[in-house]
C-alpha positions as CSV (number, residue, x, y, z in Angstrom):
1,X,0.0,0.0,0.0
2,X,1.3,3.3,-0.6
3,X,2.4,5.7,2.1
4,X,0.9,9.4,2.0
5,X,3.3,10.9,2.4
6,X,5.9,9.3,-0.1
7,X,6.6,11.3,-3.4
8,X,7.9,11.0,-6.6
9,X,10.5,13.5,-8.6
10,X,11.1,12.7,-11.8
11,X,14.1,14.3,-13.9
12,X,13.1,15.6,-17.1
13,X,15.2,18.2,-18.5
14,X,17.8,16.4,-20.4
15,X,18.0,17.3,-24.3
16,X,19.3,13.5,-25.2
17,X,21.4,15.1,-28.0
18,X,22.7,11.3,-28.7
19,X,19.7,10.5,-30.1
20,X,19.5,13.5,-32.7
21,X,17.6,13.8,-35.1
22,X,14.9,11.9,-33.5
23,X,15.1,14.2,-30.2
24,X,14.8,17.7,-30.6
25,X,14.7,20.2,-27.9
26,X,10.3,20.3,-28.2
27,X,10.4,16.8,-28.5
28,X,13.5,14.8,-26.6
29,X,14.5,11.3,-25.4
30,X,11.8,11.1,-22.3
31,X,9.6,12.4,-24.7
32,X,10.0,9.5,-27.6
33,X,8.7,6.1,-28.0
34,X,11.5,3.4,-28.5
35,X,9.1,0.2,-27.1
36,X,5.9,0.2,-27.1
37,X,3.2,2.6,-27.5
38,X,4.3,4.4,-24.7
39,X,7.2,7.2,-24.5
40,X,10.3,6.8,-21.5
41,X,8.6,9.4,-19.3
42,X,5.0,7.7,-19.2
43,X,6.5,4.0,-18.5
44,X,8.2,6.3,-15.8
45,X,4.8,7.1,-14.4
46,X,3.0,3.7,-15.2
47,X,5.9,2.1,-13.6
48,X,5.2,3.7,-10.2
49,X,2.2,3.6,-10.1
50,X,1.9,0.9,-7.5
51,X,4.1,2.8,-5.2
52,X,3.0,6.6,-6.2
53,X,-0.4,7.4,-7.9
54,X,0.1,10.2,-10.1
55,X,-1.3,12.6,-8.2
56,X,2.2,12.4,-5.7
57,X,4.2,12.7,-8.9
58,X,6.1,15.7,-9.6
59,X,8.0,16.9,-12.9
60,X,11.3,18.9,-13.4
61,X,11.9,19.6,-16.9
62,X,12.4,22.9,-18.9
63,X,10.1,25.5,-21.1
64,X,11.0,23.5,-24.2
65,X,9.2,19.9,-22.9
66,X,6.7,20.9,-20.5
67,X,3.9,21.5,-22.9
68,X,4.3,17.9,-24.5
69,X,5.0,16.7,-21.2
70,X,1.5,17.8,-19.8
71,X,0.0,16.7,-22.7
72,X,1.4,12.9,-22.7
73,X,0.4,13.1,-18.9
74,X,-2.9,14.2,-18.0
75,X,-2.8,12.0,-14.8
76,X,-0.4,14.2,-13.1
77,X,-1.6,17.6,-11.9
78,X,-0.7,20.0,-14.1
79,X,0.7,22.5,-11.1
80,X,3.4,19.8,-11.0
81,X,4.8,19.6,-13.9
82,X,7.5,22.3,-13.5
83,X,9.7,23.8,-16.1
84,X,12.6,25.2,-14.9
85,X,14.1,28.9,-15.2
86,X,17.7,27.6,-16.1
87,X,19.7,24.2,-16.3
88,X,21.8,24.2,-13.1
89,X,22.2,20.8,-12.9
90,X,20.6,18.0,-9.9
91,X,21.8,19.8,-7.1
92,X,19.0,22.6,-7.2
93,X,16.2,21.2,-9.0
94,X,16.2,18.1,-6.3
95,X,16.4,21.2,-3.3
96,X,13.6,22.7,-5.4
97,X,11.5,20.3,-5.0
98,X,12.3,19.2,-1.7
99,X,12.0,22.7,-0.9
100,X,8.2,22.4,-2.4
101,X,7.4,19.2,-0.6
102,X,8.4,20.0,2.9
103,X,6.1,23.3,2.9
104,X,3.2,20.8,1.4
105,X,4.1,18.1,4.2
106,X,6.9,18.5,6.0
107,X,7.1,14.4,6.6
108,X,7.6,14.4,3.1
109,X,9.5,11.3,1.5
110,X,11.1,11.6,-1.7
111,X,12.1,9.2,-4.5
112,X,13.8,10.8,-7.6
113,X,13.5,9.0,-10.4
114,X,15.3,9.7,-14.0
115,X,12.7,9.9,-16.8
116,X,14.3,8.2,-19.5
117,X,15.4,4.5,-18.3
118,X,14.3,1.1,-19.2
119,X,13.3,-1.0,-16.7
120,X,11.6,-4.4,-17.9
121,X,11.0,-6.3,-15.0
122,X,9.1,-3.6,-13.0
123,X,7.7,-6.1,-9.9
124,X,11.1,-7.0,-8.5
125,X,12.1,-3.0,-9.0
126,X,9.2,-1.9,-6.8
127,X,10.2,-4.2,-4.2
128,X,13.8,-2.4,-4.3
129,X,11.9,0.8,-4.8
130,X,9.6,-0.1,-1.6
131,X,12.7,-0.6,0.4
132,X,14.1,2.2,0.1
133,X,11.4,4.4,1.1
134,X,11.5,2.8,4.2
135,X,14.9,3.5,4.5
136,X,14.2,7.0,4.0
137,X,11.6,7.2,5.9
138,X,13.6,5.8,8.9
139,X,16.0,9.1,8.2
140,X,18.3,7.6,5.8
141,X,19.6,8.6,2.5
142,X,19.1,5.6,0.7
143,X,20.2,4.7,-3.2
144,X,19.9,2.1,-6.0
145,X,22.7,0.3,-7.0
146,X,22.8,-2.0,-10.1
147,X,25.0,-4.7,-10.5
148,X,27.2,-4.0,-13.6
149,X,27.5,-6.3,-16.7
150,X,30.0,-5.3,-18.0
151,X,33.0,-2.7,-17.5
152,X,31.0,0.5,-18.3
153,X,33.4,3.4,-18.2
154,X,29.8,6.0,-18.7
155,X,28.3,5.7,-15.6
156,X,29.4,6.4,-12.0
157,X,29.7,3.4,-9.2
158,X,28.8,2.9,-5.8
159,X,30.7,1.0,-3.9
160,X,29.6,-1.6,-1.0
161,X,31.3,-3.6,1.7
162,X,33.7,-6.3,0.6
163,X,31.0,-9.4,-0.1
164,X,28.0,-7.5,-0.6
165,X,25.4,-10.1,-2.3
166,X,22.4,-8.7,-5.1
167,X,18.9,-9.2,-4.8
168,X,19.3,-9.8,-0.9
169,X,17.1,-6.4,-0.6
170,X,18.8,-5.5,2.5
171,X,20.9,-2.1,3.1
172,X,24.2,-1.7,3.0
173,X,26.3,0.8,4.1
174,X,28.2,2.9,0.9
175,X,31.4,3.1,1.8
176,X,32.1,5.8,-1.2
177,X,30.9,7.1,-4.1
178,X,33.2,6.9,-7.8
179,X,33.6,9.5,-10.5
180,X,33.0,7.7,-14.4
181,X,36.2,5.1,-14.7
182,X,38.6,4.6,-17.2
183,X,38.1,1.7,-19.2
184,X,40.9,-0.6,-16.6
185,X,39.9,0.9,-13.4
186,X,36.1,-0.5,-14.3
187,X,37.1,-3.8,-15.3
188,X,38.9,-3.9,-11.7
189,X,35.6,-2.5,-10.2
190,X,33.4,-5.6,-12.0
191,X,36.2,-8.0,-10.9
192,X,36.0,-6.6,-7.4
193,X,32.0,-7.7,-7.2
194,X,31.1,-5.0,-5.0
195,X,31.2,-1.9,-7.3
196,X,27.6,-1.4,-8.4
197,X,26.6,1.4,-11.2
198,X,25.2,4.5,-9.7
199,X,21.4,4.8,-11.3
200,X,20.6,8.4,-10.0
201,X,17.7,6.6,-8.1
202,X,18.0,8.1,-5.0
203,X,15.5,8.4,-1.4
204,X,15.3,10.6,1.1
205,X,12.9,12.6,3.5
206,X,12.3,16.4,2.1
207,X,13.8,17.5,5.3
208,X,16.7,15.4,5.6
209,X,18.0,16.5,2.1
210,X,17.2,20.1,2.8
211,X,19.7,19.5,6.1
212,X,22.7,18.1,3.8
213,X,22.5,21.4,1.2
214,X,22.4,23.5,4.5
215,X,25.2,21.7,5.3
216,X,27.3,21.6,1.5
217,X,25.4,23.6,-0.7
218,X,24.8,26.5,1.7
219,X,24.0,29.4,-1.1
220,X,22.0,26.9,-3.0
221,X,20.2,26.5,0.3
222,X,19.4,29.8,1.0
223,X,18.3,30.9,-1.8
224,X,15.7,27.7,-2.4
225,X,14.4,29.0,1.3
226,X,13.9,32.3,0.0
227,X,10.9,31.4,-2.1
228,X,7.2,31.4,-0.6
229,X,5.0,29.0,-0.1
230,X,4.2,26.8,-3.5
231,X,1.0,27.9,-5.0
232,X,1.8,31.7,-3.6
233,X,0.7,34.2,-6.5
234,X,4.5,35.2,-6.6
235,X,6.2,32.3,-6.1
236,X,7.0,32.1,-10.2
237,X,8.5,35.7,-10.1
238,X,10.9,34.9,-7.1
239,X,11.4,31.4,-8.6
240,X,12.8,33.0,-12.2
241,X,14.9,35.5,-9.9
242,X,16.4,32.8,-7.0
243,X,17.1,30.1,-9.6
244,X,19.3,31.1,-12.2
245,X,21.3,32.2,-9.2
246,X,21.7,28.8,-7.5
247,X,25.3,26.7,-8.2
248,X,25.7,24.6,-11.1
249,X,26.0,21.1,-9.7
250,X,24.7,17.8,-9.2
251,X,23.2,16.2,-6.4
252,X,26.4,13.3,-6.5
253,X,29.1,15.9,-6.2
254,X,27.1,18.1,-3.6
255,X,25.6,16.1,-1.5
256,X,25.6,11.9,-1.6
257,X,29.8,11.9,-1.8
258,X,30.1,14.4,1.5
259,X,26.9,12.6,3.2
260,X,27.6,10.4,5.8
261,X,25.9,7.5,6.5
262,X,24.3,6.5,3.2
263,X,22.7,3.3,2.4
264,X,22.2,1.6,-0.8
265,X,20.5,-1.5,-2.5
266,X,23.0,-3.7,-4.3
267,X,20.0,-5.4,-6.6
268,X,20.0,-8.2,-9.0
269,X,19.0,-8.0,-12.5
270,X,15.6,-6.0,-12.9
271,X,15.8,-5.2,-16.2
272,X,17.8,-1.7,-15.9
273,X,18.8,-0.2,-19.2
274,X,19.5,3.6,-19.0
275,X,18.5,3.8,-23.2
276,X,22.1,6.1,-23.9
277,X,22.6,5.9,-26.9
278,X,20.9,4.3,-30.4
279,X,22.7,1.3,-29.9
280,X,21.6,1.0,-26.6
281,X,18.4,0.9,-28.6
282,X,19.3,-1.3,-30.8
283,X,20.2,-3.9,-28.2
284,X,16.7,-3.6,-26.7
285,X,14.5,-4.8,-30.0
286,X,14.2,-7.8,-31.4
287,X,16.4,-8.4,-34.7
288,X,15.4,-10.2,-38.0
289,X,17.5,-13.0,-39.1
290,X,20.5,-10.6,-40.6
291,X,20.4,-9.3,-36.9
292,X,18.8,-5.4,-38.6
293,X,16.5,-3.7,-36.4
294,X,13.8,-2.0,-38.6
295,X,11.3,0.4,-37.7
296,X,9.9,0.9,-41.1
297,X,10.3,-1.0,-44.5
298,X,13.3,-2.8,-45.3
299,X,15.2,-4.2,-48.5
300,X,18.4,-5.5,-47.8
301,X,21.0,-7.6,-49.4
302,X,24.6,-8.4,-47.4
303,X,23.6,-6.3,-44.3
304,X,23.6,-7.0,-40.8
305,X,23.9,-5.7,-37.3
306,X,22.1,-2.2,-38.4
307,X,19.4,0.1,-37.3
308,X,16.9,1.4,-39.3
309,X,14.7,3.9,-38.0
310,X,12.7,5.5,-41.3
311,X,8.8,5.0,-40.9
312,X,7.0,5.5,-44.0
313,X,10.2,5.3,-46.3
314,X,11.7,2.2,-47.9
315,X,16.0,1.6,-47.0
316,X,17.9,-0.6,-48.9
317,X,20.9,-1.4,-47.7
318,X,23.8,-3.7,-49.7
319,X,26.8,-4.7,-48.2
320,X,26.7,-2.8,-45.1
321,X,26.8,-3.8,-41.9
322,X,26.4,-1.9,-37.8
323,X,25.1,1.5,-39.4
324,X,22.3,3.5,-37.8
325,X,19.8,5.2,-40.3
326,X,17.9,7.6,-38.6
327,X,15.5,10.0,-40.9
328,X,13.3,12.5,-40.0
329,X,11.6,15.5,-42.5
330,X,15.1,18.0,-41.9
331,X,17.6,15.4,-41.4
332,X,19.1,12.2,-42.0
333,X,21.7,10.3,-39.6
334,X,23.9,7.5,-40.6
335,X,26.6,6.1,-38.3
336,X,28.8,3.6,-37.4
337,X,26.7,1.9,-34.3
338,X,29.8,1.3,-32.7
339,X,30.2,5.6,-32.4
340,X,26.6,5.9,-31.2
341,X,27.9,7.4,-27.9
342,X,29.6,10.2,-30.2
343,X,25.6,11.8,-32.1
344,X,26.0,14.5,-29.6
345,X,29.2,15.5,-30.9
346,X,27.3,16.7,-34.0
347,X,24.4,18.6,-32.0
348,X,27.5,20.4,-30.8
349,X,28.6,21.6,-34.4
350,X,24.9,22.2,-35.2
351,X,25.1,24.5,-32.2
352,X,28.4,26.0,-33.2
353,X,27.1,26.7,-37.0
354,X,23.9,28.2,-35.0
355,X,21.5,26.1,-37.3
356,X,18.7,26.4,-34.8
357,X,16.2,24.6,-36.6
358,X,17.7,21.3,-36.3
359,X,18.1,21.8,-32.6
């Protein structure tokens, strides 16, 4: 049964440049569908919905998204859907909304949730996701920890006690939290077996994370305490002023690796896929027998291990093999699926060249 008083922030202000030309700034990542009929940010929301019913949801994202956001999700009150004055990162969007929650209820418990992950075996999450609540609730900071499959040098890693066993459900003290590895230092943190990948799932009471940026973020703090009461006629104008001002940093760096006495979760295998890149796609959906992901109409001769994402267009391919084909009305992709990490690189010369209508 779900508490009262728990809550739900979800993330939603990335731009997902790696996925250009699909995701746009009006229309990115969270925003798309890769699996099903359904986009990232409302299998977010259906996901948690056992634990939090919409109506405890709340939305960070930016002036771009919200409108498509509030359209994809009528369930959640419109009042929380919340666009942000400026990026500044996790740091200050999470003390935002803690800062929201706690003069709503101040026994507020919060889960923050990315919008734009994978997750396909959603019942043994929510019993991770349940745990940790109560962790939270009992005053902890509490966060997700995923056991790695391979020796990811992209994400950030938590790291356990020395025999630390997944899928026990238990907490664990975090003995520290690690910056993105080089490619050797990960394959030690794998072969270790208690060096888990840092999610950005992470729990805590609105009032205990308010404490820890009083404690390390103390300008952030101050100015988040500035604002009046949510729902106050001028809370929007002192918002636009107080948050542009707040630093540039994210909740990792500020608060979790100067925190002490942080739990985490060390789970098993619930499906986690954080969707970063095309071929992160790629790996999700089924293949034909040339091992071709097609979303669209195919003719191919010679060609396997590619992506094809061109509804309503026929793509022949001959002879070709790990591309990704990406067409939309302005603009066509094609690279080498082993560079997918590398799209955003071209957003950045699109940015550079000022062509603001393929942004």
């Amino acid at each position: 049964m779900a508490k009262s008083n728990y809550c739900g922030l979800i993330l939603a202000g990335g731009r997902g440049t790696r996925f250009w030309p699909r995701s746009r700034r009006n229309s990115a990542k969270q925003v798309l569908r890769f699996l099903g009929e359904r986009s990232l940010i409302q299998q977010t929301v259906d996901r948690l919905r056992p634990v939090l019913p919409p109506e405890r949801i709340w939305i960070l994202t930016n002036d771009h998204l919200r409108s498509e956001i509030v359209r994809q999700l009528p369930e959640v009150p419109k009042k929380q859907i919340l666009a942000e004055p400026a990026q500044r990162n996790t740091a200050p969007a999470i003390g935002l909304a803690a800062q929201i929650l706690h003069g709503i209820d101040p026994e507020s418990v919060m889960g923050v949730f990315p919008a734009d992950h994978m997750i396909l075996k959603p019942a043994r999450y929510l019993r991770l996701v349940r745990r940790a609540f109560q962790s939270a609730t009992a005053g902890n900071i509490a966060v997700l920890g995923i056991q790695p499959r391979w020796p990811e040098t992209g994400y950030g890693y938590i790291e356990f006690p020395t025999g630390i066993v997944a899928g026990t459900g238990e907490p664990a003290p975090v003995r520290k939290f690690h910056e993105k590895p080089d490619l050797k230092t990960a394959k030690r943190y794998v072969k270790s077996g208690n060096f888990y990948w840092n999610a950005g799932m992470f729990f805590w009471k609105a009032e205990v994370l308010l404490e820890a940026l009083r404690e390390f973020l103390p300008g952030t703090a101050a100015l988040l305490a500035s604002l009046p009461p949510f729902g106050h006629r001028n809370f929007n104008a002192k918002l636009a002023g107080a948050f542009p001002r707040c630093e540039n940093i994210s909740i990792d760096y500020a608060v979790l690796e100067k925190a002490t006495g942080v739990v985490g979760y060390a789970s098993d295998d619930f499906g986690w896929n954080d969707v970063g890149s095309w071929n992160a796609v790629y790996e999700l959906l089924p293949r034909d027998a040339n091992a071709n992901v097609v979303r669209g109409d195919l003719l191919s001769h010679l060609s396997t291990g590619n992506y094809i994402d061109a509804p309503g267009k026929l793509v022949a391919l001959l002879g070709v093999k790990d591309l990704i084909v990406v067409d939309t009305p302005d603009a066509l992709l094609v690279a080498d699926r082993t560079r997918a990490q590398e799209v955003g690189e071209l957003v950045k010369q699109l940015e550079r060249q000022k062509r603001e209508e393929l942004l």
